[in-house]
C-alpha positions, 0 to 999 in steps of 0.5 A: 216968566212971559218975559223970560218964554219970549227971551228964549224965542227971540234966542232961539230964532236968531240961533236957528237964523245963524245956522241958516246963514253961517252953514259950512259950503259942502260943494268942492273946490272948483279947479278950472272956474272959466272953461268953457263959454261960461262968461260974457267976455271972450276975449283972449279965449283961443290964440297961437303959440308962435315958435321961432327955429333960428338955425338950431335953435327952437324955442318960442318967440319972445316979445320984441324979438326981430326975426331974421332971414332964413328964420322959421316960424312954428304954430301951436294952437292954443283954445279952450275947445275945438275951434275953425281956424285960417292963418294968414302971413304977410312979409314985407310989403307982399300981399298976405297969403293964406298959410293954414289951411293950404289949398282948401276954401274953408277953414280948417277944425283945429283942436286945443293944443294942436301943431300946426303943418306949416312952417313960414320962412322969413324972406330976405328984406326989410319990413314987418312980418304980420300973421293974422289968425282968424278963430270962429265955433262954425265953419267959414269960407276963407274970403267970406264973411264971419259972424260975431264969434269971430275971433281976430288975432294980429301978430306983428313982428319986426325984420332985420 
């Protein structure tokens, strides 16, 4: 009879254990996991949306595709939050300009989504086309220095 009273126990209290462990997860299903600055990584978190008007043509800019002259470039902003932004263009072998925000000394609040007022023609020539986006959470002066949130984007597109 002890032995059977312990059996029962020992059932008993792996039974319960089971229970504890094995419970059902009763939080919903998570829909969007990584927004926001949750993560240690902030890689690719804020970028822009490039898109090219060819004649009358508009749609966005493929990977690999050479831009042409009289070519028009539209940008979108594309980040999880607010974000301070400056975008600068260099064509050719010219010197790069700042293009967004034109005329002011500091970056510019831009929201998720948000076109951008500018649109660059390509100039005549050879060469390459860079345009530089620079991201950061606080605002920055356009030639000072940037803290450690700043996020550096380089796109880099052939000319015909």
């Amino acid at each position: 009879m002890k032995r059977a009273l312990i059996l029962v126990v020992v059932l008993a209290g792996l039974w319960g254990l089971a229970l504890i462990v094995g419970r059902a997860n009763t939080g919903g299903p998570v829909v969007s996991p990584y927004v926001g600055q949750k993560g240690a990584s902030r890689a690719k978190a804020s970028g822009l949306g490039v898109s090219l008007r060819r004649g009358a043509d508009v749609g966005p800019l493929a990977p690999g595709t050479s831009l042409r002259a009289g070519d028009a470039l539209h940008f979108t902003v594309r980040a999880e939050g607010p974000r301070y932004l400056i975008v600068r263009m260099r064509d050719g072998a010219g010197d790069a300009t700042t293009i967004f925000p034109a005329g002011a000394s500091q970056a510019a609040l831009v929201q998720p989504g948000e076109a951008l007022p500018v649109t660059p023609t390509i100039a005549p020539g050879a060469g390459k086309v860079v345009v530089t986006a620079v991201f950061a959470d606080h605002a920055f002066a356009l030639e000072g220095a940037r803290g450690g949130d700043t996020e550096v984007i380089d796109f880099v597109m052939e000319k015909e």
